[in-house]
N, C-alpha and C positions, 0 to 999 in steps of 0.2 A: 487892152481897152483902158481908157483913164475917164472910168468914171463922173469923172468934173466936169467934161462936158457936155453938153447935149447932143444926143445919141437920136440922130433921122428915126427910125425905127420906133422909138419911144414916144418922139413930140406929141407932148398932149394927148398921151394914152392913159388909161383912167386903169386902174391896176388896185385891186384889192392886195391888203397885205394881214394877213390873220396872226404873226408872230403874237406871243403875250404881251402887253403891254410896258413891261419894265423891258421886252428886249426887242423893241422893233424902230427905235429912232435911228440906228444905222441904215436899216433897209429902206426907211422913208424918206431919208436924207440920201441916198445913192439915187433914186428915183425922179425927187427931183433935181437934183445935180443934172442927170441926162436928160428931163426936159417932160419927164410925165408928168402925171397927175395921181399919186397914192393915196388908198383910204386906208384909213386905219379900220381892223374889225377884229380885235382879239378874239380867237376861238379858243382858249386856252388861258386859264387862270395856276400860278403857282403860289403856291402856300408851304412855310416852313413845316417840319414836323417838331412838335413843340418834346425839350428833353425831357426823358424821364430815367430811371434806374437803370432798366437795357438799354437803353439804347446809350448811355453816360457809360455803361461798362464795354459795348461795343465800340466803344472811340477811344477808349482807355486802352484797350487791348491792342491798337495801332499801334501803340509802341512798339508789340513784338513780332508785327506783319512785316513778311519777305516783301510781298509786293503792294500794290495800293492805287485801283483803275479807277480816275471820274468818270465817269459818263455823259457830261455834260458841264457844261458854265454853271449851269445852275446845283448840279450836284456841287460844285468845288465851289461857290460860294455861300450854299447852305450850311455844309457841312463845315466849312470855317467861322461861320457863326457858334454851330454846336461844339467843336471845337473848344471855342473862348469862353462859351458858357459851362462845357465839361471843366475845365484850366487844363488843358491840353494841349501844351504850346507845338507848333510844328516842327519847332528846332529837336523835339523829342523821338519824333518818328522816324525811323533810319530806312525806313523800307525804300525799295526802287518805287520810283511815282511814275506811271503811265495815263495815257487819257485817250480821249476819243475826238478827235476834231482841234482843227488848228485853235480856235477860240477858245477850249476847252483848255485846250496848251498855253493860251497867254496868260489867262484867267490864272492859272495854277501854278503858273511862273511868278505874276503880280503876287500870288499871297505868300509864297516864301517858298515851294516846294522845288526840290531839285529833280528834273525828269529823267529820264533817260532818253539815249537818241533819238530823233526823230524817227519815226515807225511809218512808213509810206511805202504803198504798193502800185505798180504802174496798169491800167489798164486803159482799153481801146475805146476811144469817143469818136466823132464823125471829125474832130479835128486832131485826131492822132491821138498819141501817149500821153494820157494825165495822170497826176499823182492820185491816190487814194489815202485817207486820213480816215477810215474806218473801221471796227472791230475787226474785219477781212485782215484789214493792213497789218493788226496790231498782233492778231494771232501766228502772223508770218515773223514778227520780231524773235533773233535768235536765245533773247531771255526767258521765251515763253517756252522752248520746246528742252523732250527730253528731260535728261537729269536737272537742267539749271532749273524746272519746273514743279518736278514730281516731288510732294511731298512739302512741299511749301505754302505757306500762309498768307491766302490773296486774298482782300479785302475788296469788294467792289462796290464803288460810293453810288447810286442813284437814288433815283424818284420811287414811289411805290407803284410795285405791280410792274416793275423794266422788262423789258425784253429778258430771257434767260440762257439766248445763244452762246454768247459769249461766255460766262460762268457754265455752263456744260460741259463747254471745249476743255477748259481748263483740268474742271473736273475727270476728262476721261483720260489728260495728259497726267492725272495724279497729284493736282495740288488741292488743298487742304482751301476750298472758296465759303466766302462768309458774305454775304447782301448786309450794306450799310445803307438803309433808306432816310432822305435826310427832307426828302419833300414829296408833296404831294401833285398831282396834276388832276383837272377837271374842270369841265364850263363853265366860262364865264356868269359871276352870280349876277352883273348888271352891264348891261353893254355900253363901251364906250365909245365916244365919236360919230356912229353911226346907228340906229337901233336897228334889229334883225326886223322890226316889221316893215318900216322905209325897204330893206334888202327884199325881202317879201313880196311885198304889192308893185313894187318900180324898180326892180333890176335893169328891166331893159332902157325906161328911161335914163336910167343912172349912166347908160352906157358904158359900162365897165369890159374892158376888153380883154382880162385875163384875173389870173387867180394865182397867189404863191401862197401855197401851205410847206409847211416844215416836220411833218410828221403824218404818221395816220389818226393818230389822235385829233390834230386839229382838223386833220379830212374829215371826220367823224362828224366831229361838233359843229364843223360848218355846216354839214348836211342837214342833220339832224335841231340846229337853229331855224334854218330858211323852211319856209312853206311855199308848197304850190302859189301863184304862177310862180316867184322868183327862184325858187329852186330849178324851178325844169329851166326857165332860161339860162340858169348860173350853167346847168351843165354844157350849153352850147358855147361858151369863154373859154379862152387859152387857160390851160392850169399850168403850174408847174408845180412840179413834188420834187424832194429831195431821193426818191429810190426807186428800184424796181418794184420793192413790194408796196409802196405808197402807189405805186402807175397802177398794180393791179386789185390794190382797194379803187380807185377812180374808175375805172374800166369797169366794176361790179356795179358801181351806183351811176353808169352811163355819160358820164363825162366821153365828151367826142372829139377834143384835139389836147392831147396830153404832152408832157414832155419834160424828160427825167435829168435835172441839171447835177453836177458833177455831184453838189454834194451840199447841205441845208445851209452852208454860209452865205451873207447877204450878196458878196460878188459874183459867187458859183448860180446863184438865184438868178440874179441881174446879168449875166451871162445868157442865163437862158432863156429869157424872157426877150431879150434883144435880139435871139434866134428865132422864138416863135412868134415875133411880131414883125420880124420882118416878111417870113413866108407869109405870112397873113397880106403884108402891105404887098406881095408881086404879083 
C-alpha cells in the first residue's frame, strides 16, 4: 500500500485517533494522505520522571549492564534526557541494546545506541506470513536464551507500572533484570482538539466511523472519558487495537466490530483500518 494516496475505502471516513499528543502527527498525516478525515482525541498523557538520587544511580549502573531493553520511543527518549542530566553519556554503556517495535529501533538508533540484530518472529494473519516486532519476537532472539542469558545484568527502560511479562521470562532464564522507569502515563489533564463532552452528547452526529487505540491504557481512558449516549454509540464504530489482549479488553466493555492490526505502528494501523472499512463499505 503507498500511503500517499487516497485509499477508496477511506474517502472521507471520519476516524478518531487517541495516540498522545506529541506522537500522533504521523498517524494523522497517513490518514489524510489516503483521503480520511482524522480527529485528534488524546487519551493518553506522557510525563518525564523528574531525576533524583535512585534513579541518577540506576542509570549510572548502565555502565555495567549485559543487556539494556526500551520498551517504547518514549522509554528511549526519556531516558536520554535522564541520561544527559545523570552525565551519562551513551558512548559509556557497552551493553547489547534491544527494543520493542520498529519505531522503538529507529528512535534508539537516532540517539547513538548500537542494537543488536533485528529480532523478528513470523506469524499467520488473513494475508499470510507477517513479521512480529514484539517482546514474543524478542524473547525468541538467540542472546536471550540459555547461558548467553543466565546470570546476566538486564536493565529494562519503561513507563511506570509496564507490563512485567517480559522481565519474568528473563528472570526464570536466570538473568539478574533491574525496571528503569523513566515516565509516567495517565489521562489526559485537558483535552485537546476535541472535548470529551462534544464526544459525549454528538458521537453519532460527529459520524465517526471507526476508532485506533494503541494500547489498553488508552482503551481505558477512552471509555472511562466518554459518557452515555456517546459512549454506547462509540461502541457500535470500527475499532482497531494493536493486540489480542487490547481485542479482549474491547470485547469486555462491548465494542461490536473489532479488529487486531499487525502491530501499534501508524501503517500496521492504517493497514487495518483499510480492511475494516472496506468490509464495512460491501
Amino acid at each position: 500500500m503507498n500511503p500517499r494516496q487516497p485509499l477508496p475505502s477511506l474517502a472521507d471516513k471520519v476516524v478518531l485517533v487517541t495516540r498522545p499528543a506529541h506522537q500522533s502527527a504521523g498517524m494523522l498525516g497517513l490518514l489524510e494522505q489516503a483521503g480520511a478525515k482524522p480527529l485528534a482525541f488524546p487519551c493518553i498523557e506522557i510525563t518525564g520522571i523528574k531525576l533524583n538520587d535512585a534513579l541518577k544511580q540506576q542509570l549510572v549502573s548502565l555502565k555495567t549492564a549485559d543487556l539494556l531493553i526500551f520498551i517504547s520511543t518514549n522509554a528511549v527518549q526519556y531516558a536520554c534526557r535522564l541520561l544527559d542530566k545523570a552525565g551519562v553519556g551513551i558512548e559509556t554503556i557497552s551493553a547489547q541494546v534491544a527494543v520493542i517495535g520498529k519505531a522503538t529501533r529507529r528512535a534508539a538508533q537516532q540517539a547513538g545506541f548500537c542494537l543488536i540484530s533485528d529480532h523478528t518472529a513470523s506469524k499467520q494473519t488473513d494475508s499470510g506470513l507477517k513479521k512480529s516486532f514484539n517482546s514474543d519476537a524478542l524473547l525468541q532472539r538467540p542472546e536471550l536464551q540459555g547461558a548467553r542469558i543466565n546470570a546476566k545484568k538486564a536493565a529494562i527502560i519503561r513507563g511506570v507500572g509496564g507490563l512485567q511479562q517480559l522481565g519474568d521470562t528473563l528472570l526464570q532464564r536466570g538473568a539478574r533484570v533491574e525496571y528503569i522507569e523513566v515516565y509516567r502515563r495517565g489521562p489526559p489533564q485537558q483535552d485537546i482538539a476535541i472535548q470529551r463532552q462534544q464526544l459525549s452528547c454528538h458521537w453519532d452526529e460527529m459520524n465517526i466511523h471507526a476508532v485506533s487505540v494503541t494500547s489498553n491504557e488508552s482503551l481505558q481512558n477512552l471509555y472511562d472519558m466518554l459518557e452515555p449516549p456517546g459512549r454506547d454509540e462509540m461502541l457500535k464504530s470500527a475499532l482497531i487495537v494493536p493486540s489480542n489482549r487490547c481485542m479482549l479488553l474491547a470485547q469486555s466493555m462491548g465494542f461490536e466490530s473489532i479488529r487486531v492490526a499487525e502491530s501499534a505502528s501508524d501503517t500496521h494501523m492504517l493497514d487495518a483500518l483499510v480492511y475494516v472499512l472496506a468490509e464495512v463499505n460491501r
